[in-house]
N, C-alpha and C positions, 0 to 999 in steps of 0.2 A: 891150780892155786885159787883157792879160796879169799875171795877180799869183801871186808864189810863195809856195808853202804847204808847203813840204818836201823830202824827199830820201829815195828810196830806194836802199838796198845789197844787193848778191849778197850772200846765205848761202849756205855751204859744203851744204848740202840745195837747193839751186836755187830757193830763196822769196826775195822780194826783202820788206825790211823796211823801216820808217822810221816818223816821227811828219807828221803830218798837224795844219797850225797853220791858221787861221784867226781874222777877230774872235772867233766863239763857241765853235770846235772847237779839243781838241790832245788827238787821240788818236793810239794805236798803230797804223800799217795793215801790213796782210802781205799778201802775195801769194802763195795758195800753187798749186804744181803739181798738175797730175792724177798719181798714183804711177806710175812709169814712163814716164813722159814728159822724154824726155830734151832735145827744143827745144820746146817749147808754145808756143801761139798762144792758148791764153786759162790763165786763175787767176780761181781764187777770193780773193772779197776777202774779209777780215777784218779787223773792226776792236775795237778792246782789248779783246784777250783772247782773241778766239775768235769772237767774232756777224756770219755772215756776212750780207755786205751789196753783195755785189754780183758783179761781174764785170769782167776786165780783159781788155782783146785789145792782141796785138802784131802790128806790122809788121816784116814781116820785111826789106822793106826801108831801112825809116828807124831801126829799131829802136826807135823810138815808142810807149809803150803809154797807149792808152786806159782810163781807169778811169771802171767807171760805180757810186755808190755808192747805195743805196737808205736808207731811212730814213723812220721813220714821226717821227721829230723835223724832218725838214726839209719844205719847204713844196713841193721840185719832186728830181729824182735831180741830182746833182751831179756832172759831169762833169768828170773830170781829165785834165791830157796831161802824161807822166811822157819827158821827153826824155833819151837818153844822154849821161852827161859824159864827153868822150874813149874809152878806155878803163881806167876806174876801178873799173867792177862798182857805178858808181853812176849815177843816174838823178833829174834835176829836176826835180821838181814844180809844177803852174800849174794855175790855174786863170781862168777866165771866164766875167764873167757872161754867166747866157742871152739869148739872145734874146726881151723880151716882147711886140715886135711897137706898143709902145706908142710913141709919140714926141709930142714938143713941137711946139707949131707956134706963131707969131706971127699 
């Protein structure tokens, strides 16, 4: 199950920006470019303010980007898929939970 936690938008610099919500989380994230990299396939994450936290990869053909964030407050990396809306220059944010291999049984 798929739950949404945000949105990100094109900046005029090629960084895509937005707030990052969850139960416990609502930070800032950005995505920013390697300099001179005019279509990139990965960013750097940062999250409020500046502290980078992870890494982002794009499909170039779904236009999909994977965000992976690191964190010494979270328990495992938290894995985001940030889907394109039309064309807006913005981008939907989801998340799911992982897989723990655990299940119920009767």
């Amino acid at each position: 199950m798929e739950v949404e936690t945000g949105w990100l938008e094109m900046q005029s610099d090629g960084c895509l920006s937005g707030v990052l919500r969850t139960l416990t989380l609502n930070v800032q994230l950005e995505l920013r470019r390697a300099a001179g990299d005019e279509r990139p396939t990965t960013y750097a994450v940062h999250v409020a303010g500046g502290w980078l936290m992870g890494e982002a990869k794009v499909d170039r053909e779904t236009g999909t980007i994977t965000i992976v964030i690191n964190s010494p407050e979270l328990p495992y990396a938290m894995t985001l898929s940030a889907k394109p809306h039309s064309n807006t220059g913005q981008w939907r944010m989801s998340w799911s939970a992982p897989e723990t291999g655990f299940r119920l049984t009767a």
